[in-house]
N, CA, C and O atoms as a GROMACS GRO file, in nm:
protein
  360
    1UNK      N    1  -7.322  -9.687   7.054
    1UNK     CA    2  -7.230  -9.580   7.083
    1UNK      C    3  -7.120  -9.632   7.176
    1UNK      O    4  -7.151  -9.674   7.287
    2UNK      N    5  -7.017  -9.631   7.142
    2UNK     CA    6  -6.906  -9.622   7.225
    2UNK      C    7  -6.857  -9.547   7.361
    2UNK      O    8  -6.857  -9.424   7.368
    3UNK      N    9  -6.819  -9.622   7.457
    3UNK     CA   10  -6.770  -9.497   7.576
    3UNK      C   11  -6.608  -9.531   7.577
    3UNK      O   12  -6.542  -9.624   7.533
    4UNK      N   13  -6.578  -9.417   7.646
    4UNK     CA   14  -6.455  -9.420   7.660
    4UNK      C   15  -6.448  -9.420   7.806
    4UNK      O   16  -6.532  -9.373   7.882
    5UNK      N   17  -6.297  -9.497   7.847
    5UNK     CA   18  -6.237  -9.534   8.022
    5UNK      C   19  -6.149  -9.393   8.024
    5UNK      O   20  -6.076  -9.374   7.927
    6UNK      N   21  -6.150  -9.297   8.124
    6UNK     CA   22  -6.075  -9.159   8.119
    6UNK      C   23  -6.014  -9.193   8.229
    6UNK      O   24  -6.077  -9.250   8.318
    7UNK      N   25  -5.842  -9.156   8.247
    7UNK     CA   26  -5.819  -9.156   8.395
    7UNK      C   27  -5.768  -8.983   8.402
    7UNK      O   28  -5.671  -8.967   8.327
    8UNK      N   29  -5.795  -8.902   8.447
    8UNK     CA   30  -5.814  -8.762   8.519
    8UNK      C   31  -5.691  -8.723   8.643
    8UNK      O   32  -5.729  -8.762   8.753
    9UNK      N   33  -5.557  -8.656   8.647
    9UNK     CA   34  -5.491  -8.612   8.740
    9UNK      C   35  -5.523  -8.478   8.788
    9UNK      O   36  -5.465  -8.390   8.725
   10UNK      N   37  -5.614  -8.429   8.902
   10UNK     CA   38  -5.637  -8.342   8.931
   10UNK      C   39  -5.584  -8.266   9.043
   10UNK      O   40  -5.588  -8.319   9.154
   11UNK      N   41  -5.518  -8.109   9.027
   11UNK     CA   42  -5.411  -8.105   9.117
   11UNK      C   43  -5.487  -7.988   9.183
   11UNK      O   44  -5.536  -7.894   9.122
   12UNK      N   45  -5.491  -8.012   9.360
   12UNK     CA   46  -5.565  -7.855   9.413
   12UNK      C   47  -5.483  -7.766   9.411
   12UNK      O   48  -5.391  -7.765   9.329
   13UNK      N   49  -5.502  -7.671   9.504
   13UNK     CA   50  -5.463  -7.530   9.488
   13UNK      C   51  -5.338  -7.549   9.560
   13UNK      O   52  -5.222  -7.526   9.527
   14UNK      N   53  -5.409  -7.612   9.698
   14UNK     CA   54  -5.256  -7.656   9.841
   14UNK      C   55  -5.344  -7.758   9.952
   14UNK      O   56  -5.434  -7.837   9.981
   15UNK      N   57  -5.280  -7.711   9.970
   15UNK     CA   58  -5.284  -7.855  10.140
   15UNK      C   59  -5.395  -7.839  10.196
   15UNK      O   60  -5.431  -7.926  10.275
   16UNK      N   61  -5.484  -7.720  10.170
   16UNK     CA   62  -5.597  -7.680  10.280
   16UNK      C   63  -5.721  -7.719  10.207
   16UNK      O   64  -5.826  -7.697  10.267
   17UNK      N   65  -5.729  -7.770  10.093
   17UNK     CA   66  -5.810  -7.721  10.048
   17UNK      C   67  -5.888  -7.934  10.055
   17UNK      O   68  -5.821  -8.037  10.046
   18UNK      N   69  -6.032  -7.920  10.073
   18UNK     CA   70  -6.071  -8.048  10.062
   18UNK      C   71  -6.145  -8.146   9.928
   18UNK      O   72  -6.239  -8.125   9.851
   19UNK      N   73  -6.055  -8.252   9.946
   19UNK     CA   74  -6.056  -8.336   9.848
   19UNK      C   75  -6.201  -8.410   9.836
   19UNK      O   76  -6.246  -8.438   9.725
   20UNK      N   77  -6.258  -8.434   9.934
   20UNK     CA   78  -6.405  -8.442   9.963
   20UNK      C   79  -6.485  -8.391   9.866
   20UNK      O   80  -6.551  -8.463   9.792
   21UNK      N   81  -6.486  -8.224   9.860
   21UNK     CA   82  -6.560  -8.173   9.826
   21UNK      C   83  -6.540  -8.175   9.694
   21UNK      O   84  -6.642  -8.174   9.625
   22UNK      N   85  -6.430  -8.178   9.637
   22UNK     CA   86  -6.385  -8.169   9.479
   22UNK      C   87  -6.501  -8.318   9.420
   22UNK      O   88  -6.592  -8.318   9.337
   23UNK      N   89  -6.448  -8.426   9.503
   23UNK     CA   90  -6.511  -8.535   9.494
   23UNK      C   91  -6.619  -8.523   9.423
   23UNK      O   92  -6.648  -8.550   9.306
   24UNK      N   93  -6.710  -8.452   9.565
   24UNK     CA   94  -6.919  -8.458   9.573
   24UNK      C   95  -6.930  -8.372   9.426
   24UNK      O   96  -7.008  -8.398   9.334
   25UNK      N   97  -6.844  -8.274   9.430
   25UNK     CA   98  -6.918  -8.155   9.291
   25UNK      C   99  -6.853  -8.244   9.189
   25UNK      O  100  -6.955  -8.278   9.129
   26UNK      N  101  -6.766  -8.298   9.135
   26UNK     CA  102  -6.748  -8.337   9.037
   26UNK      C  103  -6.801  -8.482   8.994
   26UNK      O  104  -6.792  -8.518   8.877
   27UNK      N  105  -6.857  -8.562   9.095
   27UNK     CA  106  -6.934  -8.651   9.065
   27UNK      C  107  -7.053  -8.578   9.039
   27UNK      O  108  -7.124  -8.632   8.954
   28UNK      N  109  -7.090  -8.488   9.078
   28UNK     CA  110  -7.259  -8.439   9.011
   28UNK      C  111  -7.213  -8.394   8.840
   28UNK      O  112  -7.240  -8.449   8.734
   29UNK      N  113  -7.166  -8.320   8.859
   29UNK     CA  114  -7.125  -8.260   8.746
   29UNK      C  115  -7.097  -8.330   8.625
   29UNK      O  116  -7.131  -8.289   8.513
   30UNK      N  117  -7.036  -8.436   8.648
   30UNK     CA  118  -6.972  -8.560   8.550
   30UNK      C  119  -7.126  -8.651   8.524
   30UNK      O  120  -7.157  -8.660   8.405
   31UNK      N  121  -7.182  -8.689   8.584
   31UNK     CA  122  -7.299  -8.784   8.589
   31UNK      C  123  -7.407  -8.644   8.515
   31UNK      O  124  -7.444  -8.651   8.398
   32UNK      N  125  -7.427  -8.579   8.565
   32UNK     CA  126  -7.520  -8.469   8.473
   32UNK      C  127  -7.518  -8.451   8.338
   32UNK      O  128  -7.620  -8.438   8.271
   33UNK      N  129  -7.389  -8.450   8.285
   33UNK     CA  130  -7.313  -8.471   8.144
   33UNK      C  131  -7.328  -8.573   8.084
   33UNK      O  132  -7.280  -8.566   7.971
   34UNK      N  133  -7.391  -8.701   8.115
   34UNK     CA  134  -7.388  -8.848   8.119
   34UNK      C  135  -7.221  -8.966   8.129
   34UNK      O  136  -7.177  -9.053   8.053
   35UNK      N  137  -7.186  -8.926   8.220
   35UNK     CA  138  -7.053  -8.970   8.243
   35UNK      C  139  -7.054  -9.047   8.353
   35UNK      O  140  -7.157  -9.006   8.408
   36UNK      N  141  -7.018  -9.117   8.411
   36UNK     CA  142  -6.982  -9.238   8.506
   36UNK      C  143  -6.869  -9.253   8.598
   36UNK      O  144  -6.790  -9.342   8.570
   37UNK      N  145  -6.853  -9.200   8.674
   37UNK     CA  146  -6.722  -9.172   8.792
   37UNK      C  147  -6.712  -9.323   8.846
   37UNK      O  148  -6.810  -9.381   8.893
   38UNK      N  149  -6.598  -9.374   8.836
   38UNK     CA  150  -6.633  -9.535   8.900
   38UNK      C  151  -6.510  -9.538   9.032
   38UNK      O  152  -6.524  -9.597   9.139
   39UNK      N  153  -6.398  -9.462   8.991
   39UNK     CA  154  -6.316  -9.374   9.145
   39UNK      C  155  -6.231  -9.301   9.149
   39UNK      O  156  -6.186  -9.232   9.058
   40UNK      N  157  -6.196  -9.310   9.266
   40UNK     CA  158  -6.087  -9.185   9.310
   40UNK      C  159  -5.965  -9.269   9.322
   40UNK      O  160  -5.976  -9.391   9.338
   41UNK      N  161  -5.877  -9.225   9.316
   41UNK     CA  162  -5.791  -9.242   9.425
   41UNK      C  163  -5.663  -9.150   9.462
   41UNK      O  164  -5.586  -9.113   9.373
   42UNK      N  165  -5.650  -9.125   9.560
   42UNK     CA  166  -5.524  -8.988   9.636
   42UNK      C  167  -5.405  -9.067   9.605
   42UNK      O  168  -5.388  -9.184   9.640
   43UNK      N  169  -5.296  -8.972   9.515
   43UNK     CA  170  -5.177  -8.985   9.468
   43UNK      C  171  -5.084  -8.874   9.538
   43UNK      O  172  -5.096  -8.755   9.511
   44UNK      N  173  -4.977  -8.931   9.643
   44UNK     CA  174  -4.935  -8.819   9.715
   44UNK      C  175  -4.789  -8.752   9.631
   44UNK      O  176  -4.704  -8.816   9.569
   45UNK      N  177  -4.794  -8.643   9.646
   45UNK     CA  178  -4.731  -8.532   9.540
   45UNK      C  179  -4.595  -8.515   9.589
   45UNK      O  180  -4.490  -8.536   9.530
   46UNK      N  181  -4.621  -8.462   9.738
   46UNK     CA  182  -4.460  -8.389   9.789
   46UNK      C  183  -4.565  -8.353   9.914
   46UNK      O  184  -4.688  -8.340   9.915
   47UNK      N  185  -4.446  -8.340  10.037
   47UNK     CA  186  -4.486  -8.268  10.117
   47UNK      C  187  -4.682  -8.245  10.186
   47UNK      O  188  -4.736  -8.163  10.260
   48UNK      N  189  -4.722  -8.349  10.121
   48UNK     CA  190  -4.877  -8.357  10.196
   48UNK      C  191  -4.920  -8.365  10.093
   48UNK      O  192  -4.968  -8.476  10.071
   49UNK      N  193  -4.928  -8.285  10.002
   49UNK     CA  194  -4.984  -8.193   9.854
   49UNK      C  195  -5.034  -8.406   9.813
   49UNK      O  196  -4.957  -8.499   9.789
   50UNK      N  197  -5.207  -8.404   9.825
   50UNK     CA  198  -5.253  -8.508   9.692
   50UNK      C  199  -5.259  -8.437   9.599
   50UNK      O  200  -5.264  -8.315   9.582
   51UNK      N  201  -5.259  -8.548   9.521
   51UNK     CA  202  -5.349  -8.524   9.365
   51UNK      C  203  -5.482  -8.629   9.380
   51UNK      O  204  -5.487  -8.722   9.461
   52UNK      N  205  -5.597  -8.588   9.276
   52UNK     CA  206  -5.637  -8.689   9.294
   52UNK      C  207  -5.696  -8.781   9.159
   52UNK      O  208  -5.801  -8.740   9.109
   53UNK      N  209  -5.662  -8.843   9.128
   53UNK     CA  210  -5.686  -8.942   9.013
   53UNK      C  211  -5.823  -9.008   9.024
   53UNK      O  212  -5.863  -9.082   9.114
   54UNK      N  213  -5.910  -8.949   8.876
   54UNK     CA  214  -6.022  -8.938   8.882
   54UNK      C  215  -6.027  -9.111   8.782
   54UNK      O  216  -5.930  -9.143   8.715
   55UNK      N  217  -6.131  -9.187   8.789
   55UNK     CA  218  -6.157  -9.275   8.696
   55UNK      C  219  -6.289  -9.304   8.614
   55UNK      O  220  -6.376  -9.364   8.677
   56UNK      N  221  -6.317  -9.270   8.482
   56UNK     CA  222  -6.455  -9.202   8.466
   56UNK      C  223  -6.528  -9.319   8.301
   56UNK      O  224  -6.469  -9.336   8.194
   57UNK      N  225  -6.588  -9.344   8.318
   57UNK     CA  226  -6.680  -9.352   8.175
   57UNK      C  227  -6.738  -9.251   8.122
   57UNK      O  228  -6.813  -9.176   8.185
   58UNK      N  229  -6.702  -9.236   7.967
   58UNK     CA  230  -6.761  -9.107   7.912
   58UNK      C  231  -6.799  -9.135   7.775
   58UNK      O  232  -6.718  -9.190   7.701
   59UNK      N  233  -6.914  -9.102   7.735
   59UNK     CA  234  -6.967  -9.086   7.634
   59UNK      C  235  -6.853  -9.067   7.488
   59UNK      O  236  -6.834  -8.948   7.461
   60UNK      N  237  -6.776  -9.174   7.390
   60UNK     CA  238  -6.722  -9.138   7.298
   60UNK      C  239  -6.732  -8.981   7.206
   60UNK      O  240  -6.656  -8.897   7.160
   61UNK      N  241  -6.908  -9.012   7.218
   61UNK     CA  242  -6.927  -8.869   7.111
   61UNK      C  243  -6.900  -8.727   7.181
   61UNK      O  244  -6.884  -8.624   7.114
   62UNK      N  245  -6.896  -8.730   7.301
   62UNK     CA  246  -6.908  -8.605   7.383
   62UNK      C  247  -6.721  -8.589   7.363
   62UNK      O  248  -6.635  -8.673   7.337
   63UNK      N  249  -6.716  -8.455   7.388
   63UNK     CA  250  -6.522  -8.426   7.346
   63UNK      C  251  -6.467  -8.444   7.502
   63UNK      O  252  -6.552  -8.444   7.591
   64UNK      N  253  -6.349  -8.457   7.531
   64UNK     CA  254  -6.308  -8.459   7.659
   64UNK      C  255  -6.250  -8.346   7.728
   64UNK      O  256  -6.193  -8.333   7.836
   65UNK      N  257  -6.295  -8.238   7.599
   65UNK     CA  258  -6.248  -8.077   7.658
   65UNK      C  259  -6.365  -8.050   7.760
   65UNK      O  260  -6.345  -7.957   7.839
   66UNK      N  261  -6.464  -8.106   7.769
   66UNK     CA  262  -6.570  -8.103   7.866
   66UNK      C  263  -6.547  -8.155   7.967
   66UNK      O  264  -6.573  -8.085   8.065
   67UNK      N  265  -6.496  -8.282   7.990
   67UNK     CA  266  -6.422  -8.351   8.081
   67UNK      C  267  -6.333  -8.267   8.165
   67UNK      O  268  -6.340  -8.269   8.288
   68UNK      N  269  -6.233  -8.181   8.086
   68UNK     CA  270  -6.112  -8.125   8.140
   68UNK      C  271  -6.198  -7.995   8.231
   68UNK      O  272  -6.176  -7.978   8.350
   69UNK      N  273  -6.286  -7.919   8.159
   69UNK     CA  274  -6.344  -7.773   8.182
   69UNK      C  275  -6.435  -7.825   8.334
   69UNK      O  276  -6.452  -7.760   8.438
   70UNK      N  277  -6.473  -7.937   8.304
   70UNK     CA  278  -6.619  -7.976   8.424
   70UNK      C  279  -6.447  -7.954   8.561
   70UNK      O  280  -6.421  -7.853   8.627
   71UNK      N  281  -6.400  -8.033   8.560
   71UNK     CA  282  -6.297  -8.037   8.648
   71UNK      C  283  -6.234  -7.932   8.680
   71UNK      O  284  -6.259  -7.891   8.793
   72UNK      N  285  -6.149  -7.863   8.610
   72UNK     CA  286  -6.073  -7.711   8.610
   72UNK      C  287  -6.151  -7.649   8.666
   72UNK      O  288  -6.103  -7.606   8.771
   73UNK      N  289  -6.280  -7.611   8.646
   73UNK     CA  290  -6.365  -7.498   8.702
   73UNK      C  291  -6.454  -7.532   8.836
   73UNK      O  292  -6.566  -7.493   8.867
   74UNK      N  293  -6.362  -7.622   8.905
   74UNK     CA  294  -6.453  -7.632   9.064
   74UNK      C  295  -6.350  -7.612   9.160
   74UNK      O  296  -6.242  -7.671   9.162
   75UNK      N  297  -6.385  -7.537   9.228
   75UNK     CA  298  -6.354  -7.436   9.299
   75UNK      C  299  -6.249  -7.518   9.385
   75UNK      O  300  -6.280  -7.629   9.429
   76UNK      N  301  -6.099  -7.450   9.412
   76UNK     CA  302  -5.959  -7.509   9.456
   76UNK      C  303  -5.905  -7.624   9.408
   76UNK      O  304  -5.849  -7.713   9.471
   77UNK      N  305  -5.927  -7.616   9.277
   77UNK     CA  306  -5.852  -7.690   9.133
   77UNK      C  307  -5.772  -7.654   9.072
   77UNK      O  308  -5.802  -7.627   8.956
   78UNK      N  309  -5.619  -7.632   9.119
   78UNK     CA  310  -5.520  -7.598   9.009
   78UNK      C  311  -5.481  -7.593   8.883
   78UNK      O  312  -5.422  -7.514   8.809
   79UNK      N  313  -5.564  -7.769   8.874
   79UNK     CA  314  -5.494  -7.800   8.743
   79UNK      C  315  -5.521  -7.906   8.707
   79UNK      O  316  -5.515  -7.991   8.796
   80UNK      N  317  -5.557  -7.950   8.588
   80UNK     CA  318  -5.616  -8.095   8.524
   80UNK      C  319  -5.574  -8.160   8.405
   80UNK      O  320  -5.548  -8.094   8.305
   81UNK      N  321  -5.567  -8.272   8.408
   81UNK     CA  322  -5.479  -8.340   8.281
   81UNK      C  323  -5.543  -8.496   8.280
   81UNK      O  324  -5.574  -8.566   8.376
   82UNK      N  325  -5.552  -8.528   8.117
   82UNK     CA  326  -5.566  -8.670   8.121
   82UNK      C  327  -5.465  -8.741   8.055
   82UNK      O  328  -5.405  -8.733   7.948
   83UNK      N  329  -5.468  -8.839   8.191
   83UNK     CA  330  -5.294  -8.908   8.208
   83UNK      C  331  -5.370  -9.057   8.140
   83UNK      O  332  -5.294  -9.154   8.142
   84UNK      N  333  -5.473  -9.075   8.096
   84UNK     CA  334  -5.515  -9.208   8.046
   84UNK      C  335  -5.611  -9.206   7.928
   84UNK      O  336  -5.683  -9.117   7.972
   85UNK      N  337  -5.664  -9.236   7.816
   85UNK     CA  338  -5.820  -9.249   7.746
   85UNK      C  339  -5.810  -9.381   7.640
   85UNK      O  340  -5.719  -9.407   7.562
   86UNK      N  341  -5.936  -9.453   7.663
   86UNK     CA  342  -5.898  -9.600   7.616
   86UNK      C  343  -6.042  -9.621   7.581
   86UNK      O  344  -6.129  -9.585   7.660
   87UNK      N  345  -6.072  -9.682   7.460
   87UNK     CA  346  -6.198  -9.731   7.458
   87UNK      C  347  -6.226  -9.834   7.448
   87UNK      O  348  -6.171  -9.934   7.402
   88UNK      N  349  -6.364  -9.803   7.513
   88UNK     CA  350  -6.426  -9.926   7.557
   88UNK      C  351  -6.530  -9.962   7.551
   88UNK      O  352  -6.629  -9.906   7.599
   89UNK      N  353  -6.525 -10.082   7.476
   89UNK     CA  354  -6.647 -10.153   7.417
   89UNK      C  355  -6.707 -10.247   7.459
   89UNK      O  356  -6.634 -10.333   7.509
   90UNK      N  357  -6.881 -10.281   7.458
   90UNK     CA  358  -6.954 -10.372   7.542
   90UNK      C  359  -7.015 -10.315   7.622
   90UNK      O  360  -7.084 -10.377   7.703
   0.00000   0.00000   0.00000
């Protein structure tokens, strides 16, 4: 079976809200699914505002509307998009 390399732009709500925590729940969440979080990293927006750019292994057969939904739906998540998907073999 094939996985795929996902890169993930995830935008919070505002400035208050912690990137930490988006982190801890969406690494459970992603790994529960059988998916592989390998990192983060904070992309600064404007004015304070991160984003944060998720970097993930994911199961080819699984769809990446799961990907998008696991993300969107944790709590002070604006907004989610995949800015990367590449597969990868071996």
């Amino acid at each position: 079976m094939a996985t795929a390399a996902i890169k993930i732009k995830i935008m919070p709500e505002g400035l208050d809200i912690d990137l930490n925590k988006i982190k801890e729940e969406a690494t459970k969440k992603i790994t529960a699914e059988g998916g592989v979080l390998s990192s983060y990293v904070e992309e600064p927006i404007a004015f304070g505002l991160k984003a944060l750019i998720a970097t993930l292994a994911w199961p080819e057969a699984k769809s990446t509307d799961l990907v998008e939904q696991i993300f969107s739906e944790l709590p002070g998540v604006s907004s989610v998009s995949i800015i990367d998907y590449r597969r990868a073999l071996g």
